[in-house]
C-alpha positions in Angstrom: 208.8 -6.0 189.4 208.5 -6.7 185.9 207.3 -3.3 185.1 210.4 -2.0 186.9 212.8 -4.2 184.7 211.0 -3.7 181.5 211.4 0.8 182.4 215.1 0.0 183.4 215.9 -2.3 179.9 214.1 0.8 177.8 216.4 3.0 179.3 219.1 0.4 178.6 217.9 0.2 175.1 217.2 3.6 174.2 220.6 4.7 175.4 222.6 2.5 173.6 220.9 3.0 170.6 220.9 7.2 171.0 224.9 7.1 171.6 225.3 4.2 168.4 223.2 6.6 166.5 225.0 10.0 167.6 228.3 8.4 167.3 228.1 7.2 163.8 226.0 10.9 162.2 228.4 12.8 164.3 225.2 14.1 165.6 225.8 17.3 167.7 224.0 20.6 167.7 226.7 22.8 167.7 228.8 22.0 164.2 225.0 22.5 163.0 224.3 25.9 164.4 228.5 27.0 164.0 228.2 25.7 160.6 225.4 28.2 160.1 226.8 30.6 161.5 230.2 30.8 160.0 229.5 29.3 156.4 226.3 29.2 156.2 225.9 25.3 155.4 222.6 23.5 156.8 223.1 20.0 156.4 223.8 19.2 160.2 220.8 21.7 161.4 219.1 19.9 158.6 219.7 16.6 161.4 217.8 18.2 164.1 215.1 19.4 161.8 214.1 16.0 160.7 214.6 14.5 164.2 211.4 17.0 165.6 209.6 16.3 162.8 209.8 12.8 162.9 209.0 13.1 166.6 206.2 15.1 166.1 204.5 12.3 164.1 205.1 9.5 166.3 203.8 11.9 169.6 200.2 12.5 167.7 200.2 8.7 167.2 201.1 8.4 171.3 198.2 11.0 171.6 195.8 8.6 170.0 196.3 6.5 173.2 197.9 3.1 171.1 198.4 0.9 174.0 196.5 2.8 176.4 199.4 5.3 176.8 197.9 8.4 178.2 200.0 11.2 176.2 199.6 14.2 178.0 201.5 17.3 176.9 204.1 18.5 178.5 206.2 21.7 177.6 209.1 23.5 179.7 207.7 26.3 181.3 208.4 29.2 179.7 210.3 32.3 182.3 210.6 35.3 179.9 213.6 36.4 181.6 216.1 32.5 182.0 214.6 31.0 178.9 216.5 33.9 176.8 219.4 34.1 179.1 219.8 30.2 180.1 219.7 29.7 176.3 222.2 32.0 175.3 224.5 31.1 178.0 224.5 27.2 176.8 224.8 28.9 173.4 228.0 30.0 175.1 229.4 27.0 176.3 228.7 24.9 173.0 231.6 26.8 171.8 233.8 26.5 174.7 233.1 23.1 175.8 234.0 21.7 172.1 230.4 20.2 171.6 226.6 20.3 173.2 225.3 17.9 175.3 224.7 14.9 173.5 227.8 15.9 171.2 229.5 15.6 174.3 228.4 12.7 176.0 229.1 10.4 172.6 232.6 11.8 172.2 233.0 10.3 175.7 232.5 7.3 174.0 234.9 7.8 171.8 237.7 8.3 174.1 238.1 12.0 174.3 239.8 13.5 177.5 238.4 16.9 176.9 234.6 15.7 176.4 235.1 14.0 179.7 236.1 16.9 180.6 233.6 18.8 179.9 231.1 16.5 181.1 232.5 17.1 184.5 232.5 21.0 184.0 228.4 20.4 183.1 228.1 18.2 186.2 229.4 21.2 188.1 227.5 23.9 186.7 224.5 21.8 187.3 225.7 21.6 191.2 226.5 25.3 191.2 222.8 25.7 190.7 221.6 23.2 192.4 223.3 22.9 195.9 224.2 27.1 196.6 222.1 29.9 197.0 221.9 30.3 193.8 219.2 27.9 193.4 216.4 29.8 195.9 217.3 33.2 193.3 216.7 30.8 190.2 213.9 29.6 191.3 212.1 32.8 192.8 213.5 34.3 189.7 211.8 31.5 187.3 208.4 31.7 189.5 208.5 35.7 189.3 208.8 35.3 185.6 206.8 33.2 184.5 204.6 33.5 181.0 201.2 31.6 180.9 198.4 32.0 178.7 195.0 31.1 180.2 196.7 29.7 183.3 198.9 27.6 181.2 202.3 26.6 180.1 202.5 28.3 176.4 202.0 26.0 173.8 201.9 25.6 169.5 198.8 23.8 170.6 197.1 26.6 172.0 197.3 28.1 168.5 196.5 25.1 166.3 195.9 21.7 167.3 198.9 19.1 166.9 197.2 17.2 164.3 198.4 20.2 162.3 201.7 20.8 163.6 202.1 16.9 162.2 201.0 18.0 159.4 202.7 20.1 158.7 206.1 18.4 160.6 205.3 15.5 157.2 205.1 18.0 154.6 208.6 19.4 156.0 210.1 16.3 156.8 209.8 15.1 152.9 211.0 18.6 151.3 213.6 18.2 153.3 214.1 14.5 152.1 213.9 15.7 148.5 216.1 18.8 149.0 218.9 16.6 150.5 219.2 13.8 147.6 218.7 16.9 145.4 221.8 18.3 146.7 223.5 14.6 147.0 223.3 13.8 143.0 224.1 17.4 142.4 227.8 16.8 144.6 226.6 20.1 146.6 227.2 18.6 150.1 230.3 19.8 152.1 230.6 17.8 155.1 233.7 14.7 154.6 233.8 14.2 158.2 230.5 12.4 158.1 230.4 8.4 157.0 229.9 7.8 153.6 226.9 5.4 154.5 225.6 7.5 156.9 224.2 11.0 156.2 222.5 14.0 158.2 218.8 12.4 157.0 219.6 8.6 158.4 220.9 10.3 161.5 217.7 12.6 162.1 215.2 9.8 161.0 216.6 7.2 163.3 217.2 9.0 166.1 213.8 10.6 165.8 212.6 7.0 166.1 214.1 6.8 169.2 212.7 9.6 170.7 209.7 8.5 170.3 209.9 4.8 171.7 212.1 7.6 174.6 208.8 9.1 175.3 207.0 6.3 175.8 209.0 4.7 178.1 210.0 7.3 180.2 206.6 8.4 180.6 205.9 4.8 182.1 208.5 5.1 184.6 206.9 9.0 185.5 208.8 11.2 183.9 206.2 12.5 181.5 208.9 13.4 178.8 211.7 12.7 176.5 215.1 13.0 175.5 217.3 15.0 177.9 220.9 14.9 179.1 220.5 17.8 181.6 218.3 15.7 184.7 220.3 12.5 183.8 224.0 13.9 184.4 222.8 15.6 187.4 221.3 12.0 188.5 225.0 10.2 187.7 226.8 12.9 189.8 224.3 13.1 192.8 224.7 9.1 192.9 228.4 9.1 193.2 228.3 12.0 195.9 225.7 11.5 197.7 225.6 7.3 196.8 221.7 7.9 195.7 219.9 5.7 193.5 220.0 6.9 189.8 216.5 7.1 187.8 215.3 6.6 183.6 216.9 9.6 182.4 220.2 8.5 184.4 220.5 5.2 183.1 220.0 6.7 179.5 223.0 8.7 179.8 225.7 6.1 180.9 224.5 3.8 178.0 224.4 6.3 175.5 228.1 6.8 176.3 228.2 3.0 176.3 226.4 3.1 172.8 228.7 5.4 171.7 232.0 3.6 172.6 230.5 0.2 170.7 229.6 2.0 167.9 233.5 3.6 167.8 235.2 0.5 168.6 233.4 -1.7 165.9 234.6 1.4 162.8 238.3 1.6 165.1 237.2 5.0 166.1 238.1 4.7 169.1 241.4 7.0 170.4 242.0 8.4 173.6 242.9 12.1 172.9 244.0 14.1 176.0 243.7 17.8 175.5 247.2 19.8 176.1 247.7 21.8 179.3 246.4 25.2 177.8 243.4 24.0 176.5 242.1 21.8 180.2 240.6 24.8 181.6 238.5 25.8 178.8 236.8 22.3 178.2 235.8 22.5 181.9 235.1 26.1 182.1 232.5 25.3 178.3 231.4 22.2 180.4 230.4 25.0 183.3 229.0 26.9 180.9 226.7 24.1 179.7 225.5 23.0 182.9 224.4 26.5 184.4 223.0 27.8 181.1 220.8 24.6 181.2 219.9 25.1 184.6 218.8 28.7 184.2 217.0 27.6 180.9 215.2 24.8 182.6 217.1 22.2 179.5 220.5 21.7 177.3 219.8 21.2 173.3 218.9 18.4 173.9 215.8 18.6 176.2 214.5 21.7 173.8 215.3 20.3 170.4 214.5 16.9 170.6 212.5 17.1 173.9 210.4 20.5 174.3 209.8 21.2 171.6 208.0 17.8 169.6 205.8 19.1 173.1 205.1 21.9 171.1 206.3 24.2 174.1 207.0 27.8 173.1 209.7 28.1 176.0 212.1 25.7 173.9 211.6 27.3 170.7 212.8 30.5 172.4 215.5 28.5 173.7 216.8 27.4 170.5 216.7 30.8 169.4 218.7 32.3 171.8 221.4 29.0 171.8 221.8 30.0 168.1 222.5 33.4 169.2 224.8 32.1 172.2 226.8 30.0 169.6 226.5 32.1 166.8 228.0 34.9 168.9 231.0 32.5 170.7 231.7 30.9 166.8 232.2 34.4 165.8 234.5 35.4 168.6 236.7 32.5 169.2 237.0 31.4 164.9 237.3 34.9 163.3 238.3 37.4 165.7 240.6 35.0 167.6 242.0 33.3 163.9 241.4 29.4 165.5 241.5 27.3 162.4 237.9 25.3 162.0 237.1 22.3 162.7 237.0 19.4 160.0 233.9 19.4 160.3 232.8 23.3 159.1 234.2 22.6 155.5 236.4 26.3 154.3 
């Protein structure tokens, strides 16, 4: 019983401090990969850099077994065929859907219509998958396709042990620290839509952190991994339809909204903005987007980036590569061939 409380408070915890965190570095995977993309500025994909390498190191100190935590690894599979086109597909709906998965779920918090929106849109792709035919194709399609090396999941660790990935994760993580305030007292950095007290660094540090302390306790509760949206919005919507119990991962995703909405409310961010009739159909149709491509590629950004891949799994590197492309490809579309203005947030 008091195992059971102390798994439910860490998923309380965690949650709350994920959406604060988000919230307040405007954390979300797609201005970093459209700010690539269209301008070539780094300092957001600079964020999810530093989160996996802070992760990284605090997973080979799990591995040491402090606290008699087993740490066993534990990447996505990798399906040569739905990695690439799940990936690429969420790449898509980034675009669409205003934000990715976590960027979502924190604006939420905020009080935006069209993130709720699109939540419900993900929610739906993930039951479009899950609950029609299309799931028995998926899945023979996934089993059909699947990539292992030596009858196992590919991993970085099959190439070099992860006391060199960490390694190597430290040496990054503090050129990237040095290029940052390099580019801070040089007045290079872009972004004014980010606090002036908290930067792109503080954001991937902490919430890096908290990914780690998110493995742990997830792992207790047996899911043997850690951040993800993807399983804990399907668990929110499967409660209220079919009035089941919801696990760790689902828990995590109502207080990182929760986190999100006490972080806005104590800087008066928070505004309910309601998206004008023209523009309803395309958060939920990103939303859709989201939530199929995450299906097919077994994971949203957020189960790759900050999930698979401090598991060293190759599937989620491929993953990344191909969201990039998805995003990349939709930023392209919608921004310069279509002439939408940019967001505050990609500087002109």
């Amino acid at each position: 019983m008091i195992m059971e409380l102390t798994i439910i408070l860490s998923a309380i915890i965690i949650g709350l401090l994920t959406g604060y965190i988000l919230q307040r570095g405007r954390g979300c995977s797609n201005t970093a990969f459209r700010n690539l993309f269209l301008i070539g500025n780094n300092e957001m994909a600079l964020m999810l850099v530093v989160v996996v390498c802070v992760e990284l190191i605090g997973y080979y100190i799990l591995s040491l077994g402090i606290f008699g935590f087993n740490f066993i690894e534990n990447p996505i599979p990798l399906s040569y065929l739905l990695i690439p086109l799940g990936g690429f597909i969420f790449g898509l709906g980034t675009v669409v859907a205003g934000g990715c998965a976590g960027g979502v779920c924190y604006r939420v918090g905020e009080g935006s219509v069209s993130s709720l929106l699109s939540l419900i849109g993900f929610a739906s792709g993930i039951a479009i998958i899950a609950v029609t035919p299309l799931n028995g194709i998926v899945n023979n399609t996934r089993n059909s396709t699947l990539l292992l090396i030596n009858g196992k999941t590919p991993s970085l660790s099959q190439i070099m042990p992860r006391w060199v990935w960490t390694l190597i994760a430290l040496s990054l993580l503090i050129y990237i620290i040095y290029y940052y305030n390099k580019k801070e007292n040089e007045n290079k950095l872009k972004l004014v839509h980010l606090l002036k007290s908290w930067s792109p660094i503080k954001t991937g540090i902490l919430l890096g952190i908290v990914g780690i302390f998110a493995r742990y306790f997830s792992t207790l509760s047996g899911r043997e991994f850690g951040f993800s949206t993807t399983d804990g919005i399907g668990q929110i919507f499967q409660s209220i339809v079919l009035f089941k119990a919801i696990g760790w991962a689902g828990i995590f995703i109502l207080a990182l909204i929760i986190g999100s909405a006490i972080s806005a409310s104590l800087i008066n961010e928070i505004k309910i903005t309601i998206p004008n009739k023209t523009t309803v159909l395309r958060f939920y149709l990103g939303g859709i987007l989201l939530g199929v491509g995450a299906m097919i590629g077994s994971g949203c950004n957020f189960g790759h980036i900050f999930g698979g891949m401090p598991e060293l799994g190759i599937s989620s590197f491929v993953a990344v590569i191909f969201m990039l492309l998805g995003n990349g490809f939709a930023s392209h579309l919608y921004y310069n061939t279509m002439n939408v203005q940019y967001p505050i947030s990609t500087p002109q």
